[in-house]
Wavefront OBJ file of the C-alpha trace (Angstrom):
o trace
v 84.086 60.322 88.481
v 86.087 62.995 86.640
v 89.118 64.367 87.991
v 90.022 67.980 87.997
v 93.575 69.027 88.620
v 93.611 72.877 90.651
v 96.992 74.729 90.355
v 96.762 77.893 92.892
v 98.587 80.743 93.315
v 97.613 81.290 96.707
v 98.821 85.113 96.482
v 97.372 86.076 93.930
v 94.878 89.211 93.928
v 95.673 90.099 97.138
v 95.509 86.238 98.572
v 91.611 86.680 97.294
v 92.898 83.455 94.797
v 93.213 81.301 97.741
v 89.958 82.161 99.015
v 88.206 81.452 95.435
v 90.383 78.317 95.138
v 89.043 77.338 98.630
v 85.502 77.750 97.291
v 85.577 75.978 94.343
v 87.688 72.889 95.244
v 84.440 72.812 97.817
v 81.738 73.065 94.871
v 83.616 70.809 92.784
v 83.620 67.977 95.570
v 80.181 68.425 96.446
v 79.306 67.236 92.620
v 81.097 63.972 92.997
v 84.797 65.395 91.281
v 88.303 64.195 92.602
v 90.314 66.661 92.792
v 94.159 67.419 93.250
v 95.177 70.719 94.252
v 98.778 71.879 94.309
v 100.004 75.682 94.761
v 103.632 76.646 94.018
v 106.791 78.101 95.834
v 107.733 80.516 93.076
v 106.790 80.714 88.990
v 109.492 77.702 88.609
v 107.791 75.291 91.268
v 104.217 76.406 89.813
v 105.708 75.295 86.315
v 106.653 72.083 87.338
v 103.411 71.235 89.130
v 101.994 72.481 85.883
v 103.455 69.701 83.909
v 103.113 67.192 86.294
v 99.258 67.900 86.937
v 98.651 67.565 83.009
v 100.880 64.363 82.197
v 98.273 62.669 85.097
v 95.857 63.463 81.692
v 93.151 64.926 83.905
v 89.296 65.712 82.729
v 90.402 69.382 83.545
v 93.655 71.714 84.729
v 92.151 74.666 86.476
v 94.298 77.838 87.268
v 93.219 79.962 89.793
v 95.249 82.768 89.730
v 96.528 85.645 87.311
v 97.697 85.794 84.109
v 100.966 84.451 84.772
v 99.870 81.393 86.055
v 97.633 80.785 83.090
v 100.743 81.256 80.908
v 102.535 78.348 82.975
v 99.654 76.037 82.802
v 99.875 76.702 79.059
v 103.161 75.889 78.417
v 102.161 72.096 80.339
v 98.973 71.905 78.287
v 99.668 73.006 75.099
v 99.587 70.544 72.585
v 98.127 67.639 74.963
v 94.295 67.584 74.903
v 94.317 68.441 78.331
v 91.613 71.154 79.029
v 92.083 74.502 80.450
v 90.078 76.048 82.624
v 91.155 79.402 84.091
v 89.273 81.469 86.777
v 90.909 84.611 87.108
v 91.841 85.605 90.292
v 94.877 88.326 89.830
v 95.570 91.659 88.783
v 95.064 92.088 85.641
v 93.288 88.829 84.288
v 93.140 89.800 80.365
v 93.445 86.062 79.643
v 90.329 85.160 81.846
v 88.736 87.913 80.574
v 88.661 86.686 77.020
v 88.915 82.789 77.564
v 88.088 82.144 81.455
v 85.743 80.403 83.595
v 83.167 82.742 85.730
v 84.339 83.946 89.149
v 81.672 82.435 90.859
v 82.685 79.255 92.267
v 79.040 77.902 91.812
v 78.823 78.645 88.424
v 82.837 78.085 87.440
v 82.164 74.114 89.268
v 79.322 73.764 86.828
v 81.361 74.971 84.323
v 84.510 72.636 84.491
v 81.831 69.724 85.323
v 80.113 70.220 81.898
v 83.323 69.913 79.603
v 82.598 72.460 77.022
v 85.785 73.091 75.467
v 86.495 75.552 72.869
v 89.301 75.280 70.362
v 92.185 78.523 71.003
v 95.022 79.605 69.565
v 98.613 79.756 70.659
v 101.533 82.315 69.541
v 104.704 80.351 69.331
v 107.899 82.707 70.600
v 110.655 82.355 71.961
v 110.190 78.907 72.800
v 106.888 79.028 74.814
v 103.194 79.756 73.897
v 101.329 82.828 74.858
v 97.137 83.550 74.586
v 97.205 86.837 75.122
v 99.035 89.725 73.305
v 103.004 90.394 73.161
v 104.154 93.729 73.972
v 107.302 95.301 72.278
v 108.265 99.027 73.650
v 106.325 101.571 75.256
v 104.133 99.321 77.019
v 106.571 96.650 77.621
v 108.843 98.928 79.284
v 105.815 99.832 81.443
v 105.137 96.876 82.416
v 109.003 96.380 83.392
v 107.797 99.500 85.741
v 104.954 98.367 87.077
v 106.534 94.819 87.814
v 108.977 96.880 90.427
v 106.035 98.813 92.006
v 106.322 97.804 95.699
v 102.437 98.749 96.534
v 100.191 97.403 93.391
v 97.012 98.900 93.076
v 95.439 96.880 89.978
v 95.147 98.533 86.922
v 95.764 102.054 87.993
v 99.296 100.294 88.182
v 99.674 100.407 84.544
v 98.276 103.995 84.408
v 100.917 105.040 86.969
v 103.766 103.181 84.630
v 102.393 104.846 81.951
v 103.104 108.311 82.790
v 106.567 107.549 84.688
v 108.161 105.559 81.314
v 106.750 108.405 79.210
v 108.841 111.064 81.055
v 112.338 109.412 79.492
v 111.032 107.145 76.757
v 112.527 107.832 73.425
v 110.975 106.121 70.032
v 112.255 102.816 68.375
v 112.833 101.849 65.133
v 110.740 98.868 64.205
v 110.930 96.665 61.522
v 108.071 93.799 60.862
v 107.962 91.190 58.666
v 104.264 90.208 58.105
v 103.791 87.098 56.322
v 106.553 88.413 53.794
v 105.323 92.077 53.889
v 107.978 94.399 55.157
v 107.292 97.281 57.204
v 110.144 99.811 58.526
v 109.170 102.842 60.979
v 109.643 104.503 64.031
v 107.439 103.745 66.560
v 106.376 104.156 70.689
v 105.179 100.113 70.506
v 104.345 96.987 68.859
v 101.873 94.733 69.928
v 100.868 91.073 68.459
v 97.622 89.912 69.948
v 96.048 86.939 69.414
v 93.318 87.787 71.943
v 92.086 91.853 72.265
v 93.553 92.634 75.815
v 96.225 93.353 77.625
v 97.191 95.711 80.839
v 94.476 94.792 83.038
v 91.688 95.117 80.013
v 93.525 97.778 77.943
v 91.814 96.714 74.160
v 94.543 96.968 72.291
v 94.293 94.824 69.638
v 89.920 95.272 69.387
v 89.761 92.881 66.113
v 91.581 89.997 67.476
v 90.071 86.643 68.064
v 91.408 83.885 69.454
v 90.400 81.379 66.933
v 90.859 82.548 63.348
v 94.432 81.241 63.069
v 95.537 84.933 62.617
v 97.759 87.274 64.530
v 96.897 90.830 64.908
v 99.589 93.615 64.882
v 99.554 96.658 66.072
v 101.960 100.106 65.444
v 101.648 103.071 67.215
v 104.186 105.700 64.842
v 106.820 108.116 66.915
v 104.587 110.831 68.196
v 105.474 114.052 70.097
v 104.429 113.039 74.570
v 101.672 115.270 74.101
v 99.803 113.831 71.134
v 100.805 110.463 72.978
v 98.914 111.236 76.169
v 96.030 112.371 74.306
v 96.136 108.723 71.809
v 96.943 106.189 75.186
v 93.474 106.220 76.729
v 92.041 105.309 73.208
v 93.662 102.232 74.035
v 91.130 101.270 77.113
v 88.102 101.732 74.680
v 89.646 100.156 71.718
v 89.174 103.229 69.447
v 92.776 103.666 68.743
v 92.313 101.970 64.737
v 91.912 104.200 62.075
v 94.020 107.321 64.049
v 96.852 108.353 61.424
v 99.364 106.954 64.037
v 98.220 103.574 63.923
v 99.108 100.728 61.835
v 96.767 97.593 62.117
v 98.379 94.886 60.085
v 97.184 90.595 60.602
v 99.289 87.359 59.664
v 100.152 83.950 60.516
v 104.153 84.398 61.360
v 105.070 88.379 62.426
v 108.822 89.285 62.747
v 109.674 91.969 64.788
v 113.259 93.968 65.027
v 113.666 96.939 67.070
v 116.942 99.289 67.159
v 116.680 102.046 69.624
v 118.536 104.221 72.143
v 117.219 102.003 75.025
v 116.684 97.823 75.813
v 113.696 96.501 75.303
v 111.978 93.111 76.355
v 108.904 91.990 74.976
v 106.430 90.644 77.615
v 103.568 87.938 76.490
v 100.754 87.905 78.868
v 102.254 89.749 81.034
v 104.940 87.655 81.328
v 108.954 88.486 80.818
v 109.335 86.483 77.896
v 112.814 87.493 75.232
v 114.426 90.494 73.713
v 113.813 91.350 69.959
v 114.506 89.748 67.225
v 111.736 87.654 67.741
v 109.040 85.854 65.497
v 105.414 85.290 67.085
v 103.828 82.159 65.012
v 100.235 81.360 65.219
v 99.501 77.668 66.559
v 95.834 77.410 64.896
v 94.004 75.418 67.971
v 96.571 74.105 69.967
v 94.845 74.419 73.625
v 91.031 73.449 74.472
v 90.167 75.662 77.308
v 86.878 75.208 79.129
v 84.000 77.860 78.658
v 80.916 78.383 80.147
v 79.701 79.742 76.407
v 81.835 80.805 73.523
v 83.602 84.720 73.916
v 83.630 87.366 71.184
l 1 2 3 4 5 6 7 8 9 10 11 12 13 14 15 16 17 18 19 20 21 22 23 24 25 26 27 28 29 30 31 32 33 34 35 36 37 38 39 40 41 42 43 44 45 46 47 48 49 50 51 52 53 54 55 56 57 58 59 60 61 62 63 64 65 66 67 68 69 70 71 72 73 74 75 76 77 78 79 80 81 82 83 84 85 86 87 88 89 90 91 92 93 94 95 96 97 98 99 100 101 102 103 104 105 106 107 108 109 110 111 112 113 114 115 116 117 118 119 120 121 122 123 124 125 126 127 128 129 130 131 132 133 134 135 136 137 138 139 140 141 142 143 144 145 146 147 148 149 150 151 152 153 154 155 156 157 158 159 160 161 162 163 164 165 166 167 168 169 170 171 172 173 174 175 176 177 178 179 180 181 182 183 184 185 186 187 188 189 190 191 192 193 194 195 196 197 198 199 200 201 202 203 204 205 206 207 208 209 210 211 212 213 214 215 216 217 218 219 220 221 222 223 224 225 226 227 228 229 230 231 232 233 234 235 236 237 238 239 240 241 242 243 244 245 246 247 248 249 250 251 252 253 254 255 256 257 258 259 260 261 262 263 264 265 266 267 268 269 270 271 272 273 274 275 276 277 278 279 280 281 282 283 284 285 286 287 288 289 290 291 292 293 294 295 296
């Protein structure tokens, strides 16, 4: 009988995760699986139940949920050989998008039940693993933004942030370290993506792939608010590389050092994670998460 282990955040999208949650713990018993559900207080009690659910060594650990609850269950199953299934049930679900399970509890039951497992990546920074893409300036003051919105409206959130930060946002000087190679410039943002997303489905690092070992890096030059408004929704398409303003750089092990006029904190999936200086190293198949087929 395999076990599956599902870690809820009941509030998520709306409290629609609790609802998809219900559904599949339903499919998934109807197919002969035992299965543990637990759903956290807060992001600390949700990391804890994280860690405990994966050092039972289930068949699976399911998040349903957003991104940030992904993230935990990373940190817990990083490493382990535990699987990782994620169904995304948030806002912005940019890690389900590239690595999840399908919505559909039918088809997501199947899914777990089959055990097709993919090798992934990991960034190492800061102490903790991320799947996504780190954000360094523009966008991770943004998401500081968003984060305080008191009425969320899914990715029109990060539209909104968008073009409040812009009104007082002032450029940064970067620095990278790429593998050795040394790059120094102003810029509105640095991003390091090991998958393509970010911001609700934003494509902001379009080359990325989550299992070539690589990290992608992205730097969008000081430009003028106007020529910035007109670049941004490039962004959503993923038609951004090649613009004069954009520097598309890949490594293993990326540096990044920021001086500027104003803080910033970097944010990996979404997630508060350190201030600069930071290093983001690639962890070359570190998590197996659970696919219905392979994603590119």
């Amino acid at each position: 009988m395999p076990t599956v282990a599902l870690l809820v955040n009941p509030a998520s999208g709306r409290r629609g995760a609790a609802v998809a949650a219900a559904a599949l713990l339903e499919r998934l018993r109807a197919r002969g699986a035992e299965v543990h559900v637990a759903a956290g207080d807060s992001a600390s009690d949700s990391a804890r139940l994280a860690r405990e659910l994966a050092a039972d060594r289930p068949d699976a650990l399911v998040t349903v949920g957003g991104d940030g609850l992904a993230h935990l269950a990373v940190q817990a199953v990083a490493g382990t050989g535990v699987p990782l299934g994620v169904v995304g049930a948030g806002t912005g679900n940019d890690i389900a998008r590239e690595l999840g399970l399908p919505r559909a509890p039918d088809e997501a039951a199947r899914a777990v039940l089959a055990g097709r497992t993919v090798a992934v990546d990991t960034v190492a920074a800061a102490g903790r693993h991320y799947l996504s893409v780190l954000a360094c300036g523009f966008d991770s003051r943004v998401n500081e933004r968003v984060n305080g919105f008191r009425l969320r409206l899914g990715r029109l959130d990060y539209v909104a942030g968008v073009l409040a930060e812009l009104g007082s946002f002032t450029p940064l000087h970067y620095t990278l370290d790429v593998d050795g190679r040394r790059l120094a410039a102003d810029g509105m943002l640095v991003a390091v993506g090991n998958t393509r997303c970010y911001g609700g489905g934003m494509r902001i690092c379009p080359e990325a792939r989550y299992d070539d070992g690589l990290l992608d890096v992205v730097l969008v030059r000081a430009v003028g608010r106007a020529r910035f408004l007109r670049l941004f929704p490039r962004v959503f398409t993923g038609s951004h590389p090649g613009l004069p303003e954009v520097e598309m750089l890949r490594g293993r092990r990326v540096t990044v050092t920021v001086r500027g006029p104003v803080g910033v904190v970097a944010y990996a999936d979404g997630e508060r994670l350190a201030e600069p200086p930071l290093t983001c190293e690639a962890v070359p198949g570190s998590v197996r998460v659970l696919m219905a087929r392979p994603r590119r």
